[in-house]
N, C-alpha and C positions, 0 to 999 in steps of 0.2 A: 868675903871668902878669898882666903890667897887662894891664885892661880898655880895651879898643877904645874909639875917640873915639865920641863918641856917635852923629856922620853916618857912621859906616861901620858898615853891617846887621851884628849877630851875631846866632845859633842862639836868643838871648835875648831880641834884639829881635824876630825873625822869629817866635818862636811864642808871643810876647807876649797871655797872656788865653785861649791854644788849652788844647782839653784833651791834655792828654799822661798816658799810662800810665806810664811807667818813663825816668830819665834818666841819663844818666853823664856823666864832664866839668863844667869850669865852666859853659860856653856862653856864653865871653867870646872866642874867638876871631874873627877878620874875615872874613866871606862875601864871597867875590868875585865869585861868579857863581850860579845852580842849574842842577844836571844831574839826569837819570834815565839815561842813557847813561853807565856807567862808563870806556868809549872818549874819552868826552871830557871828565873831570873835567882840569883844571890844578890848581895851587896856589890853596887856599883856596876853592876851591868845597865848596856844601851837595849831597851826595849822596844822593835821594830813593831808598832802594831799595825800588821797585816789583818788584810780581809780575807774571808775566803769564799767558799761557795753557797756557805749557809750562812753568815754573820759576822759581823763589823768586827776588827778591831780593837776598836774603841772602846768595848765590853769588858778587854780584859787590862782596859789599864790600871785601874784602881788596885787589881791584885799584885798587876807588877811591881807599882808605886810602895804595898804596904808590903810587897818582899825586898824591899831595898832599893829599887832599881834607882839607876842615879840620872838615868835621861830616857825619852822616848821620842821616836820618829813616827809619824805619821800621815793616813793620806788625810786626814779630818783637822777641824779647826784644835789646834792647840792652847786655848784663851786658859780654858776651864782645866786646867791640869796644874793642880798644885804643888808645890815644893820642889820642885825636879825643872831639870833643863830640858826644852823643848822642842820641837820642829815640822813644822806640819813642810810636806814635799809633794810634790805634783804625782809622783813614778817611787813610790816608796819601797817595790820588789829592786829596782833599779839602781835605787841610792842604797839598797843594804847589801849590792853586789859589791859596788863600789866603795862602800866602808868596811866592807868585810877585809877585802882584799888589802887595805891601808891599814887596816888594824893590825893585821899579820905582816906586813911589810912586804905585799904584794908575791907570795911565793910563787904562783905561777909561771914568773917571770923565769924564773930558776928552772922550767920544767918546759919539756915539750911533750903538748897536748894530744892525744887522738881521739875525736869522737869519733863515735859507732851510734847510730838513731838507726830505725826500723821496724816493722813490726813483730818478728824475728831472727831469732839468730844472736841478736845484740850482746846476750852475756858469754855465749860459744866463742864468737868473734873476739870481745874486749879480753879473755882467760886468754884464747891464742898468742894474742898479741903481746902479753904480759908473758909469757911464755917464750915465744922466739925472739923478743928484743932480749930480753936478757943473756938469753945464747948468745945472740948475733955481737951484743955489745960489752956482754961481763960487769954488767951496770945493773942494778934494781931498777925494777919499775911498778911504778904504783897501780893498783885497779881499783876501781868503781864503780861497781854492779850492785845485781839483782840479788846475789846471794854473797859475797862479803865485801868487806873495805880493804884492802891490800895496802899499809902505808906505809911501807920500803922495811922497817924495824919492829911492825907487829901489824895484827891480823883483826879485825874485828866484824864481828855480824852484821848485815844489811840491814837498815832499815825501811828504803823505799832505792829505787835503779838508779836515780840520780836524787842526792842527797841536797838540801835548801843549800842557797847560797852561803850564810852565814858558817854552816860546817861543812862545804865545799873548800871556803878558804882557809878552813881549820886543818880541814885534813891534805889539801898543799901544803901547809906550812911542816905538818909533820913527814911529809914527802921528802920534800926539800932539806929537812934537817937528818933525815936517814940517809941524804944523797942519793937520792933516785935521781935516773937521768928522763924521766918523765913518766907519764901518767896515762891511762886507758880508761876509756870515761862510756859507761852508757848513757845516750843523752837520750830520753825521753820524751816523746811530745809534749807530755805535763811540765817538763824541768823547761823544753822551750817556750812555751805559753808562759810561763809563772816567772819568765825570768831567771830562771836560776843559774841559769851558767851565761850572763849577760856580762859583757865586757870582755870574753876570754876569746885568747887568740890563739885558736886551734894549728897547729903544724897539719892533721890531716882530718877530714871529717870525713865517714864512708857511711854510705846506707845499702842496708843488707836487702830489705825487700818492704811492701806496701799492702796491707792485706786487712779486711776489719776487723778493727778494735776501737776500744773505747770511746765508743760515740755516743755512752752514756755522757761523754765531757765533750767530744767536740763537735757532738750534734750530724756531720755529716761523712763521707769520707773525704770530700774535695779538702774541706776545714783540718781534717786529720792532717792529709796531706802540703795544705800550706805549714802548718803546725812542722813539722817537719822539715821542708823546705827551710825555715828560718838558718838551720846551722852551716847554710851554704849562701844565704843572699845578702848577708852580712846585717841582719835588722836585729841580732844582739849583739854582735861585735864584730870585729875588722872580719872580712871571707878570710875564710882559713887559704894556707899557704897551698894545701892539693886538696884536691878530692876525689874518693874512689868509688864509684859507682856499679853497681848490677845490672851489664847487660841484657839480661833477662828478665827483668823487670819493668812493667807498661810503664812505671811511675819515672824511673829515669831520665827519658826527654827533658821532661818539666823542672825534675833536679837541677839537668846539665843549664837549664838555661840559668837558672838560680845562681849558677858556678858564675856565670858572668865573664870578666875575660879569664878564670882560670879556669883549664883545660881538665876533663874529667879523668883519671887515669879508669877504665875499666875492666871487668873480668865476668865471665860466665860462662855455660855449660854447652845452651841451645842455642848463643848468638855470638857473631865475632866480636873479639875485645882484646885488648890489653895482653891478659893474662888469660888464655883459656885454656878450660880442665877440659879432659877424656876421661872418664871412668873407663877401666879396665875388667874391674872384679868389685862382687861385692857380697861378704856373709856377715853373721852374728858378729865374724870376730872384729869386721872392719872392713877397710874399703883399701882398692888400689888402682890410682890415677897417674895421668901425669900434665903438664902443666907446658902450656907453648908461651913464650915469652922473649919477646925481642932476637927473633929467630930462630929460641932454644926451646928441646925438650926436654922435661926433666921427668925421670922418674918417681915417684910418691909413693909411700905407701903411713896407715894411720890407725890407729883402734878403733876412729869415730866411726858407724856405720851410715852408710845412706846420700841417697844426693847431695838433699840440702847438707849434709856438712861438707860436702866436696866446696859445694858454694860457700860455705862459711871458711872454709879453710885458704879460699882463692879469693876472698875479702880479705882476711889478715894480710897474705901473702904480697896481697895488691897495695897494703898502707906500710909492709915494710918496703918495698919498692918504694913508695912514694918518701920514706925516711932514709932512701939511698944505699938501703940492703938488695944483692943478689936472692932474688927467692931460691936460685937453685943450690944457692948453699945454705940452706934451712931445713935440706930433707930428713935429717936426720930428727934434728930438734920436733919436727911433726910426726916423724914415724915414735918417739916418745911421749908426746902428750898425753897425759894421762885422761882427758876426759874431764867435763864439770858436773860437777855435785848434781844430781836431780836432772840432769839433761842426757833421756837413753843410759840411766843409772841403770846397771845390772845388780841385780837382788839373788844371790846365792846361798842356799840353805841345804845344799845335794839333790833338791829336785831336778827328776829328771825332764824338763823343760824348762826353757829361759823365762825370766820375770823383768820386766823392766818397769823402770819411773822414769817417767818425763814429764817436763811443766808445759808441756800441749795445751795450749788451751783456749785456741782459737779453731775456726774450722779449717783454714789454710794448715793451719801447723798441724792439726790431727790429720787431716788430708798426708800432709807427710810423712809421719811417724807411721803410720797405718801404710799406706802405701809401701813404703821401705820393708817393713814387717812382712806385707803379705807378698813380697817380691823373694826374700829369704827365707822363707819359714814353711819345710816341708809340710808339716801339718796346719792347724788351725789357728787364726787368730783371735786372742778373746782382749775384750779392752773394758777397764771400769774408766770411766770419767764423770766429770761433771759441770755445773755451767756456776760461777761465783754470784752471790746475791748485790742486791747495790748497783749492778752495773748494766752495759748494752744488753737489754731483752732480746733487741733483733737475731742476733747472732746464736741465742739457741735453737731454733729449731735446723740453723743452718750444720752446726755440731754436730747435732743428733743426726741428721741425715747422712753427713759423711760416716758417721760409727758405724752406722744400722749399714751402709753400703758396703763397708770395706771390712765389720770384723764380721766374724762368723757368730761370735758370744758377745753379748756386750749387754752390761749393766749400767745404769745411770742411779746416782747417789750422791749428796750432799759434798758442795765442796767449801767453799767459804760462804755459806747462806749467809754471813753478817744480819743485817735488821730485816730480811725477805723472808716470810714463809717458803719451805720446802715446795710445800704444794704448789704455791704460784709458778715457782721456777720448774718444778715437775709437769706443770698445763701448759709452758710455756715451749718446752722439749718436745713432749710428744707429737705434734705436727709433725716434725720430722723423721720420724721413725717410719722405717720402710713398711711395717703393716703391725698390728695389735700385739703381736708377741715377739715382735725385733728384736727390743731392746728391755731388759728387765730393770723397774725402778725400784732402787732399796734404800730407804731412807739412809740407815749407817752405814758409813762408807766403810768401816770395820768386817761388816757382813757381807757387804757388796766384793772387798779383797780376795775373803772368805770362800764366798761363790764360785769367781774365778777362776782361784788356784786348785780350787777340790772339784771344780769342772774339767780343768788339765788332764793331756792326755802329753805322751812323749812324742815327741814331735811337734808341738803344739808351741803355742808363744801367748804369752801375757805382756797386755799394756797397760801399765796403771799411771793417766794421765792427770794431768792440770796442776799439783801442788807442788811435784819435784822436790825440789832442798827444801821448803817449805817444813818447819818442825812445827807449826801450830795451825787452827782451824777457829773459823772465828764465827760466833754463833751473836747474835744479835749483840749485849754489851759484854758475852763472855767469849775468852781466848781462852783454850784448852789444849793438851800437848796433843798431836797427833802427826806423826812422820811417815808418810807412805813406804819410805821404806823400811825401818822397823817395823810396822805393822804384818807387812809382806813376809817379813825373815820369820815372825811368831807365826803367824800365820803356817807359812811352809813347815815349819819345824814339830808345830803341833799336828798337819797331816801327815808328816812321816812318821809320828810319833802314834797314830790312829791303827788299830787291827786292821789287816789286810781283810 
């Protein structure tokens, strides 16, 4: 086989200087593209076979091989893999950071980074920050979240908070080619664990707060917690240049130390710091603070309502500081922020009481949104939630008892049951319900909106938590459309639409 023109990446150039254990093939063939989905290899793409939590691999090479693919990496022997270039590697999430990035011609490089990890807050926080640098700078800037991809020149739908490596360095490259002047990243303890954003040298990493989750994956919360720690102790890549920390938060210390010699800038509400807020006011329509910094006070004001976004607002505030902007010249750009999708979403349809979506969906975060509510909300608060299947058992009965505490109505109903019976997850809840008819359990979450809204009185307030931007619902092998907040808008519109 002639050797590939020298500007078109082959397996040779791609793992150029890496260590590699075992090879087959010349590794002169052309890379067209990287995948770790076998589903979507074409012709001439390099097939990363990853392991994952249920199975090797090495299962799905044969399908990559008979879709074209023109080489695979992997962490297993490579002997038995015919006709294609090969590579068996020690750290195979690790090497496909690092040929990702070389495939694309390292775009990152072009871009300054800021992570956001936390247990909350993260998508709040990364929208802000994509928001007031752009003010600040008259530059694009990229985001990477939970609900969309922002790549400087178009717009596209999330698929998971932080996306695999291989279409991390995809979407840099289209960053970088729109001329953004950098990028807002949720980094998640899964994307830390899994490697995925290994190698990258963050400008600022901040963490918003530490609260349980997903210890269906990392088993504890200490585990959580180191899980986390990584985007500050430098064990995927160089320590980022600052870091912004939550005063208020126990987990902090352990952070700062992670920081190593660099110094944490801080901000919070209940403790001294950096950047600390004062709530001033706060209703339905929003909040107003202001903000002590390097001997100043500035005035604020914001749509978002409630503490934690005061905190969320003094996290952004605190990484454009750490990116060499005055916060107090940002007041304005915050007093316009429009709000994100599904986070404290208002649902309007003329009813006379407020309706909101939020993707609540821990018991810290409902603790919050529930709290905020019943601190504003002259009359009643009624809340639908639910607990997702698949994932930490622990944490519902812990949900359900903050609901049953804080709202006056509250129904529990199906939220992503994925492969779990309703029921299990419904025996799993009720422990925590403050006594037998707390909290009422309605299988469809349609009915359970339902309840809610035609339970409403004026004055009153509705939360409808856990899915937020969320347009689908996932039932064991099937996805179905389902959007809390169209549901809510039909909903309201057919009881205004109901004889007095």
């Amino acid at each position: 086989m002639r050797p590939a023109p020298a500007s078109v990446p082959t397996l040779a150039s791609l793992l150029d200087g890496l260590p590699v254990l075992a090879r087959s093939g010349d590794w002169r063939a052309p890379v067209s593209c990287i995948v770790t989905d076998s589903r979507r290899v074409v012709p001439g793409a390099l097939f990363f076979a990853l392991d994952g939590l249920r199975s090797s691999g090495t299962r799905f090479v044969d399908e990559a091989v008979a879709h074209g693919a023109a080489a695979v990496v992997s962490g297993h022997p490579v002997s038995g893999i015919p006709a294609v270039d090969a590579a068996q590697v020690a750290s195979p999430r690790q090497v496909l950071a690092e040929v990702a990035r070389r495939f694309h011609g390292h775009p990152e490089r072009a871009l300054r980074l800021v992570g956001v990890t936390g247990t909350n807050g993260k998508t709040t926080v990364a929208s802000l920050l994509r928001h007031l640098l752009e003010r600040a700078e008259g530059r694009p800037w990229g985001l990477l979240g939970t609900v969309r991809y922002h790549l400087g020149a178009r717009s596209i739908p999330s698929y998971k908070t932080t996306p695999d490596a291989a279409d991390l360095a995809g979407f840099f490259a289209a960053m970088r080619d729109a001329g953004c002047a950098g990028a807002a990243l949720e980094v998640s303890s899964h994307a830390l664990d899994q490697e995925r954003v290994h190698g990258l040298g963050f400008a600022v990493a901040a963490f918003t707060n530490l609260t349980r989750d997903h210890l269906d994956y990392h088993g504890d919360l200490a585990s959580y917690l180191r899980a986390k720690a990584r985007l500050f102790d430098g064990s995927v890549g160089p320590r980022p240049a600052a870091a912004v920390l939550n005063a208020d938060d126990p987990a902090s210390p352990e952070l700062a130390r992670a920081c190593g010699p660099v110094r944490p800038l801080t901000y919070g509400v209940s403790r001294p710091a950096d950047l600390a807020g004062r709530i001033q006011s706060m209703d339905l329509g929003g909040t107003r603070f202001s903000v002590s910094s390097g001997g100043r006070e500035t005035a604020f004001s914001t749509r978002l309502p409630g503490a934690y976004n005061v905190a969320n607002l003094l996290c952004a505030l605190a990484c454009c500081r750490a990116l060499g902007h005055d916060p107090s010249a940002l007041a304005a750009a915050v007093a316009d922020f429009p709000g994100v999708p599904g986070r404290m979403e208002r649902v309007e349809a003329g009813q006379p009481f407020p309706v909101f979506v939020d993707y609540a969906h821990t018991d810290d975060a409902l603790r919050h949104a529930l709290g905020m509510l019943r601190a504003i909300t002259p009359g009643r608060v009624l809340c639908v939630f639910g607990c997702g299947g698949d994932r930490d058992r622990g944490k519902r009965p812990e949900m359900t008892r903050v609901v049953s505490g804080l709202a006056d109505l509250a129904w529990a109903t199906a939220d992503n049951p994925r492969r779990e019976p309703l029921a299990r997850i419904f025996g799993d809840m009720r422990p925590g319900a403050a006594g037998p008819g707390a909290v009422a359990f309605v299988d469809d979450r349609r009915e359970a909106v339902a309840a809610a809204c035609a339970a409403a009185r004026p004055g009153d307030c509705v939360l409808i938590a856990g899915k937020g931007h969320e347009t689908t619902q996932e039932f064991a092998e099937t996805v179905v459309p389902f959007d809390d907040r169209e549901v809510a808008r039909d909903v309201l519109l057919r009881l205004a639409l109901r004889p007095a």
